[in-house]
matplotlib code that plots the C-alpha trace (Angstrom):
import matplotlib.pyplot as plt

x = [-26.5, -27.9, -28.2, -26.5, -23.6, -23.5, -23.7, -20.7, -18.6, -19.8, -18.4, -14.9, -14.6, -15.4, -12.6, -10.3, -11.3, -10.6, -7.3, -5.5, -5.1, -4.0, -1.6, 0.0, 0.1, 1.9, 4.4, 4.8, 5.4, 2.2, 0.2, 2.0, -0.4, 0.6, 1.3, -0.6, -3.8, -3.6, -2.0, -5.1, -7.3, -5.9, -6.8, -10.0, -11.1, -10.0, -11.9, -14.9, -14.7, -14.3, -17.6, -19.9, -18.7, -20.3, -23.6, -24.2, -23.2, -22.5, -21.4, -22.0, -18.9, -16.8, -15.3, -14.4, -11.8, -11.2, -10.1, -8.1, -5.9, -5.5, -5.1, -1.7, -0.9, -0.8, 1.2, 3.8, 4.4, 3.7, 6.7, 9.2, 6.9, 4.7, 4.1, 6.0, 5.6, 3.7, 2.4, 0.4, -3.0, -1.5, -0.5, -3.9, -5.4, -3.4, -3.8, -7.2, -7.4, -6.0, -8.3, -11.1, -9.7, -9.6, -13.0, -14.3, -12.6, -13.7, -17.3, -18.0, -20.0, -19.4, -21.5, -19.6, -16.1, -18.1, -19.2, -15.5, -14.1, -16.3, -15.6, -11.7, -12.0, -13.5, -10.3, -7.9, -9.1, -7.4, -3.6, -4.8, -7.4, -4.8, -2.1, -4.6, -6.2, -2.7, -1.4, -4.7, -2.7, -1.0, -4.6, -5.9, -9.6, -10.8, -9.6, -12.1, -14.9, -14.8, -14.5, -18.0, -19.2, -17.8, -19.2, -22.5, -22.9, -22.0, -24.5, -27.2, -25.1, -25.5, -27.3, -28.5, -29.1, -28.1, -26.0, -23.2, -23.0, -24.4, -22.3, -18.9, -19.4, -22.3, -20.1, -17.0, -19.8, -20.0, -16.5, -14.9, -17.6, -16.7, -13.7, -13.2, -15.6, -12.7, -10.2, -11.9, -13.1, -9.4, -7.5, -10.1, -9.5, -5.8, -5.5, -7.6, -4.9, -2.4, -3.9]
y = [34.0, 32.4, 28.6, 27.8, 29.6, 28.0, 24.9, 25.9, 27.1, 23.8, 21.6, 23.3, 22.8, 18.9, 18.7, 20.7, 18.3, 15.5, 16.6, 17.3, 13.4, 12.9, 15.4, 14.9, 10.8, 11.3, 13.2, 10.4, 8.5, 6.0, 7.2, 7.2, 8.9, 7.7, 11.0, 9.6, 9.4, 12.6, 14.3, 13.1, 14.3, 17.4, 17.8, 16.8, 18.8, 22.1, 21.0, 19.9, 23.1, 25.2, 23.2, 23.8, 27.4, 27.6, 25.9, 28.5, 26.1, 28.6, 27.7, 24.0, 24.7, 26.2, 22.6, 21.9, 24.7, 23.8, 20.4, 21.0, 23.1, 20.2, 17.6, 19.7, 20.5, 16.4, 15.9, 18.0, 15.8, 12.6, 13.5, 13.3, 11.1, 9.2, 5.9, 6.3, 3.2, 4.2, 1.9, 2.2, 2.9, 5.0, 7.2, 6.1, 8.3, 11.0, 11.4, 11.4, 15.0, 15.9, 14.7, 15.7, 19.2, 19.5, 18.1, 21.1, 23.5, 21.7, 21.5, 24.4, 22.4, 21.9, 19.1, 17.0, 17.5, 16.5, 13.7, 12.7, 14.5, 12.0, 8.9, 9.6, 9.8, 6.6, 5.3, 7.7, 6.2, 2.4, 3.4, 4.4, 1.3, -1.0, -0.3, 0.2, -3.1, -5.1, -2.5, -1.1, 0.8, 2.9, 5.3, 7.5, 5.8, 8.8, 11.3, 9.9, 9.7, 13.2, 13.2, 11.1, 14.0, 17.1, 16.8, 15.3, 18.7, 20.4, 19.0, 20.5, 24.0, 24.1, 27.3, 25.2, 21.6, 20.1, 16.8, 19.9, 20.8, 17.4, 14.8, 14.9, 15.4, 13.1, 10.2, 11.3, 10.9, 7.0, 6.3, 7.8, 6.0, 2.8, 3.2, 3.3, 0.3, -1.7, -0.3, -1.4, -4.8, -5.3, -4.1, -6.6, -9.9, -9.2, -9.0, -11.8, -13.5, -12.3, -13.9]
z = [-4.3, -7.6, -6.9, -10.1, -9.1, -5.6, -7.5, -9.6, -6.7, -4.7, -7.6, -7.5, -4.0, -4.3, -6.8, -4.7, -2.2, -4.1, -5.3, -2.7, -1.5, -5.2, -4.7, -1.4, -2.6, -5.9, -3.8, -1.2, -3.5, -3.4, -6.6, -9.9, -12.5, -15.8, -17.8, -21.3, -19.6, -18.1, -21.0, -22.8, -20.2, -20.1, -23.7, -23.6, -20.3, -22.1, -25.6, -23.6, -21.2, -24.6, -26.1, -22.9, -22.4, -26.3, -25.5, -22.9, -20.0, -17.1, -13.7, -14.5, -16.5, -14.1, -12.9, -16.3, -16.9, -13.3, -13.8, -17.4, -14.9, -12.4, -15.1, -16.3, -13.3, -12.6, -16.5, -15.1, -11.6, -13.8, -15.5, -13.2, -10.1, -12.8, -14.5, -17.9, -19.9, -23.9, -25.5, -28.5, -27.5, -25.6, -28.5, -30.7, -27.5, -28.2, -31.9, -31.0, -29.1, -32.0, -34.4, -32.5, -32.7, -36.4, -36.4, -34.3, -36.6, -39.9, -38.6, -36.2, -34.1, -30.3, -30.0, -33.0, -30.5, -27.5, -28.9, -30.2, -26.6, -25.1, -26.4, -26.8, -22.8, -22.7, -24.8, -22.7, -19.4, -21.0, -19.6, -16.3, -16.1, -17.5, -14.7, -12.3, -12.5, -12.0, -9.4, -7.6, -4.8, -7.2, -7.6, -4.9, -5.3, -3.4, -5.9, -8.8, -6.1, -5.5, -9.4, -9.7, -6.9, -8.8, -12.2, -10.5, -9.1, -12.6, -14.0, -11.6, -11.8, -15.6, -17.4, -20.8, -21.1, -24.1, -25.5, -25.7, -22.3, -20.6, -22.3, -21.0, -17.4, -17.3, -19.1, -16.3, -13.4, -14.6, -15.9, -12.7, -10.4, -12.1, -11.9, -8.2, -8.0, -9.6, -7.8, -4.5, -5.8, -7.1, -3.7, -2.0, -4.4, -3.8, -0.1, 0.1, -2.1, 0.1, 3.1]

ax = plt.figure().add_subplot(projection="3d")
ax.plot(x, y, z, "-o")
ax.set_aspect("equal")
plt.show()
């Protein structure tokens, strides 16, 4: 078997991995995804998957489509298990898939939705970060571990190297790493408040 390919398979098994705490937590009750921020990722995943699958990205894509799949899958459990407060930025996130969309079809160029993709992910992460920070038990910190993990290994699995194919999951191995940092520095400052 190619390496690349193993590499592509290994990633969707991390993320499988990953999800199913996510999963069996929002259904216990003890996560509450906040729909927006999925939604948004949701979007994103699929542009970005569509950008790297046009710069030639191979298996190092694979986790991509993979996780635009998850992400709706979680949108549809947010709905009715979820965190469902809107605010604004909340919707300034949204708007943004969409502008990022038109910008892909006015230009034609991947790398100009990546870019946008990439940086509207940043902003999409706010809702989730926002709620997270005041209530850190309400994230499965594991989840966006295995997230750091799977796009880590995308990254090796990918076929061509450019800002098209490397951006995205390269900015999700650092957003997703940080953000279990604060979750864990958070759940520690408040137990020790607790105590």
């Amino acid at each position: 078997m190619d390496l690349k390919i193993f590499l592509g398979l290994l990633a969707i098994l991390v993320g499988t991995i990953g999800y199913i705490p996510y999963f069996r937590n929002i259904f216990s009750g003890k996560t509450k995804p906040h729909v927006f921020s999925w939604l948004v990722w949701g979007i994103l995943t699929t542009i970005a998957f569509a950008g790297q699958v046009a710069g030639k990205g191979g298996a190092g894509t694979w986790v991509t489509g993979f996780t635009a799949l998850a992400c709706f899958t979680i949108v549809a459990l947010s709905l009715v298990k979820g965190s469902r407060d809107f605010p604004l930025v909340d919707w300034i996130c949204l708007l943004g898939c969409a502008v990022s969309l038109g910008f892909w079809a006015i230009t034609d160029n991947p790398l100009t939705a990546i870019v946008l993709v990439t940086i509207i992910d940043l902003v999409g992460f706010l809702p989730t970060f926002r709620k997270s920070y005041t209530k850190p038990n309400s994230e499965t910190a594991f989840t966006y571990l295995m997230g750091s993990a799977k796009f880590f290994i995308s990254l090796l699995a990918l076929h061509e190297y450019s800002a098209t194919t490397v951006l995205y999951p390269a900015s999700l191995v650092i957003t997703n790493g940080l953000f279990v940092i604060m979750i864990v520095i958070r759940r520690r400052q408040l137990k020790a408040k607790s105590a």
